[in-house]
FIKOLZA-1660 file (N, C-alpha, C; in steps of 0.1 Angstrom, whole numbers, plus 5000, padded with zeros to 4 digits):
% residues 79
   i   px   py   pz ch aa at
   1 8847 1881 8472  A  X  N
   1 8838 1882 8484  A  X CA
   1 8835 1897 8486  A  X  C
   2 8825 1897 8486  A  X  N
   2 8817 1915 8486  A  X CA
   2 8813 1919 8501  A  X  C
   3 8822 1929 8506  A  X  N
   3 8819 1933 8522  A  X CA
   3 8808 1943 8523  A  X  C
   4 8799 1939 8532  A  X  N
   4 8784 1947 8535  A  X CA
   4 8786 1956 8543  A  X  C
   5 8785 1965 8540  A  X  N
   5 8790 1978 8552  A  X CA
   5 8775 1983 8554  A  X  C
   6 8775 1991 8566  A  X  N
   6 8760 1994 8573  A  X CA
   6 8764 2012 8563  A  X  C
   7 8752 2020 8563  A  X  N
   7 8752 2031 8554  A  X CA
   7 8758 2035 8566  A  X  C
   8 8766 2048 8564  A  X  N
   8 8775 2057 8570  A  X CA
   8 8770 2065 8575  A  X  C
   9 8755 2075 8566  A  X  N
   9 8752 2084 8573  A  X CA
   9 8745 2080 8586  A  X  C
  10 8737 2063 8582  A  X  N
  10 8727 2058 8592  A  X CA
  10 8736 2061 8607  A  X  C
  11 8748 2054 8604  A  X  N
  11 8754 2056 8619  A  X CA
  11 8757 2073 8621  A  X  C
  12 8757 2077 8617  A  X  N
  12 8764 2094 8618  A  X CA
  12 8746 2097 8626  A  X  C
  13 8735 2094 8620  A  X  N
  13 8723 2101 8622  A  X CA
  13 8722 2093 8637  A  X  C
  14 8723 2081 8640  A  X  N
  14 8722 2076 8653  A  X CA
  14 8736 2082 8662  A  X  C
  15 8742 2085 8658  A  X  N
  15 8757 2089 8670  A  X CA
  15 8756 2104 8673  A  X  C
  16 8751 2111 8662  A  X  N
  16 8747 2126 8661  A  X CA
  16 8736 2129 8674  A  X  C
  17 8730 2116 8672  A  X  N
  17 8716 2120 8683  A  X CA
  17 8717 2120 8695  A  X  C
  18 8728 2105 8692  A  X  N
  18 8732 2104 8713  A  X CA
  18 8736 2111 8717  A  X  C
  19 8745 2126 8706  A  X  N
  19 8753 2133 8711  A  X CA
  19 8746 2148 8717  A  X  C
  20 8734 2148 8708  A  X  N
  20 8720 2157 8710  A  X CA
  20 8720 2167 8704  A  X  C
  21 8728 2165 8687  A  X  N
  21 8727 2173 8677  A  X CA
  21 8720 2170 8673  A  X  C
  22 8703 2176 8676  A  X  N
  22 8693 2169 8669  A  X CA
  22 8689 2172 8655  A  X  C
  23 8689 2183 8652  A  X  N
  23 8689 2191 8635  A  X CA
  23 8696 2180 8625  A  X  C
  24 8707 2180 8634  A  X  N
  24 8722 2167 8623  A  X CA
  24 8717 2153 8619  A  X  C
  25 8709 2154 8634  A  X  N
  25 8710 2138 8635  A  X CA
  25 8697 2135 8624  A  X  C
  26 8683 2144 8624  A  X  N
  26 8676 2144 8615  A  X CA
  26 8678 2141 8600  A  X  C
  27 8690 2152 8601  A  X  N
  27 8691 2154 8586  A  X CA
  27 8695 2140 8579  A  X  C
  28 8704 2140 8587  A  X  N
  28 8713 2126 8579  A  X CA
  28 8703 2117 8580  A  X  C
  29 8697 2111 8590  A  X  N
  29 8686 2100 8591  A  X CA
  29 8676 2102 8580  A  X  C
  30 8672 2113 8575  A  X  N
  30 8665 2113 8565  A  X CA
  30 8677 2108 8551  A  X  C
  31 8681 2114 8550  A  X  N
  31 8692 2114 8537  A  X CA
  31 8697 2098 8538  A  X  C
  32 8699 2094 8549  A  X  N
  32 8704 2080 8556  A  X CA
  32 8692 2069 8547  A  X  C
  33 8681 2069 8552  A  X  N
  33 8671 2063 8548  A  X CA
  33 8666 2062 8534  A  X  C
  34 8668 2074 8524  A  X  N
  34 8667 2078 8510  A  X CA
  34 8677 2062 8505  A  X  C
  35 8688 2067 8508  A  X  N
  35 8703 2061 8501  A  X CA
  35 8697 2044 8504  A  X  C
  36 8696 2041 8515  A  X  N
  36 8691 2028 8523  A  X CA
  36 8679 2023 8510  A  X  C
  37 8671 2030 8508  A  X  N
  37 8656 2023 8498  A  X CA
  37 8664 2025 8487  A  X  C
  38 8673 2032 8482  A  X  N
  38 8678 2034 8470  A  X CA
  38 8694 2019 8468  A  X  C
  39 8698 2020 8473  A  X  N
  39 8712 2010 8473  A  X CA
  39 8711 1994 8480  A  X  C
  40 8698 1996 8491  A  X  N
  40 8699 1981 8499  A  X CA
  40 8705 1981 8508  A  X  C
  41 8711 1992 8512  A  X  N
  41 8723 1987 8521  A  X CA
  41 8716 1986 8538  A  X  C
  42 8724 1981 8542  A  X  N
  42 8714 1975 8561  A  X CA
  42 8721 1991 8566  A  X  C
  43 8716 1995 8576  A  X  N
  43 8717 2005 8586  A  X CA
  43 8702 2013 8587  A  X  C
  44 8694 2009 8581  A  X  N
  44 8678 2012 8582  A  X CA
  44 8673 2014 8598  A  X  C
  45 8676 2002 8604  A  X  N
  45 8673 2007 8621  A  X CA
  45 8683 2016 8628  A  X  C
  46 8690 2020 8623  A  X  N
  46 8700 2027 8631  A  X CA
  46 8698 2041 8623  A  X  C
  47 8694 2046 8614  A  X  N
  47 8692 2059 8610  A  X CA
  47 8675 2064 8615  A  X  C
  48 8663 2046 8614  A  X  N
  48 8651 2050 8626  A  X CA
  48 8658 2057 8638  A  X  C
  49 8662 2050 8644  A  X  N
  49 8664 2053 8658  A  X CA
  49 8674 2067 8659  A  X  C
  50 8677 2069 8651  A  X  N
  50 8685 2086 8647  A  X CA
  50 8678 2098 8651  A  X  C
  51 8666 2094 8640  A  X  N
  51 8652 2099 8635  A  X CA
  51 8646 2100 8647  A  X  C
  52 8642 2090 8657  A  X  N
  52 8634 2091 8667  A  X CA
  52 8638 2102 8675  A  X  C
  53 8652 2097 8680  A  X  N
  53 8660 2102 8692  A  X CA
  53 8659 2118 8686  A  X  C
  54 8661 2123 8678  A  X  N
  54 8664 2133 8666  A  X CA
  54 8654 2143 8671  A  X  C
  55 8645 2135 8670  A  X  N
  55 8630 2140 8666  A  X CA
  55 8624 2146 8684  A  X  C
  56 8629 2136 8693  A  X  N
  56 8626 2134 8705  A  X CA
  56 8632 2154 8713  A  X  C
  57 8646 2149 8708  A  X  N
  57 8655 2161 8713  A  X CA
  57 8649 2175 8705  A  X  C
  58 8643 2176 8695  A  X  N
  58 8640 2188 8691  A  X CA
  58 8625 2192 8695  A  X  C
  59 8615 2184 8700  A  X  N
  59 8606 2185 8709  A  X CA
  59 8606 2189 8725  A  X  C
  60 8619 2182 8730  A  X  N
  60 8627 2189 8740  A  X CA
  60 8629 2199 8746  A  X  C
  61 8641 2204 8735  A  X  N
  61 8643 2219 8730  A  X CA
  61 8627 2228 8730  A  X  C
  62 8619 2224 8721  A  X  N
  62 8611 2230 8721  A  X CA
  62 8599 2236 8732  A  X  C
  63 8599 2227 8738  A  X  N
  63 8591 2226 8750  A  X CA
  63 8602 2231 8767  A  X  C
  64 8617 2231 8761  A  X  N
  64 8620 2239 8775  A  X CA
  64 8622 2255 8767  A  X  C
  65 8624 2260 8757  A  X  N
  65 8619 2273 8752  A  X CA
  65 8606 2275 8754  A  X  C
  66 8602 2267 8753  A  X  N
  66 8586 2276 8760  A  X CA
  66 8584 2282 8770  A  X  C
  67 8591 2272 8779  A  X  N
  67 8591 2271 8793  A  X CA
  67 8600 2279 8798  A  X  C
  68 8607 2282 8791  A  X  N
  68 8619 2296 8796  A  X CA
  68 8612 2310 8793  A  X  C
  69 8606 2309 8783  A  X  N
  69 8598 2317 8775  A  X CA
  69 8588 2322 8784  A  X  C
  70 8578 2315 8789  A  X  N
  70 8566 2315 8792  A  X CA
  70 8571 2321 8813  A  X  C
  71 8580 2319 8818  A  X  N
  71 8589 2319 8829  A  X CA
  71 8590 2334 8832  A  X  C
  72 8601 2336 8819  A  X  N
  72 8604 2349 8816  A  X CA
  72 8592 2364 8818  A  X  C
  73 8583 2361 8810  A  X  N
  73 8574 2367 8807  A  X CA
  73 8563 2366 8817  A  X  C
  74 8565 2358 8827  A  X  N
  74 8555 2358 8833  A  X CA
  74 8551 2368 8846  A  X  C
  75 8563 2378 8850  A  X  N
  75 8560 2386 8858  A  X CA
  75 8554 2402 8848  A  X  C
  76 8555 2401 8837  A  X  N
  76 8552 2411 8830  A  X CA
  76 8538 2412 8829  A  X  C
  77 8531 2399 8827  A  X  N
  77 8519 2396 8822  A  X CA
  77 8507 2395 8835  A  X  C
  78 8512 2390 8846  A  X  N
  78 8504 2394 8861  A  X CA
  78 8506 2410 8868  A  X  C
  79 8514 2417 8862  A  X  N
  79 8521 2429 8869  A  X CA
  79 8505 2439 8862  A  X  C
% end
């Protein structure tokens, strides 16, 4: 009898994300999904949802660096 295990990174790329290591959670989700089309193995929606969340949090990030950015600078630029 042959036990089906879900891919490892898939869960690491979804647990990584909730945790809002979003770089990590990318990475693996990509690497997650390679291994996944290559082996068969199930964890495909759970390295998606890695990827989203992943993806969500480094847009985030991005958009409150702006905003810190643009904050900062902004008494320089009316002055």
């Amino acid at each position: 009898m042959r036990v089906v295990t879900t891919n490892a990174l898939a869960t690491t790329a979804l647990v990584t994300a909730l945790l809002g290591l979003s770089v990590v959670a990318v990475v693996c989700g990509h690497v997650a999904r390679r291994q996944i089309r290559r082996t068969g193995e199930p964890g495909d929606a759970q390295a998606v949802v890695g990827l989203v969340v992943g993806y969500l949090g480094l847009a985030a990030t991005a958009v409150g660096v702006a905003l810190v950015v643009g904050l900062v600078t902004l008494p320089f630029v009316t002055s």
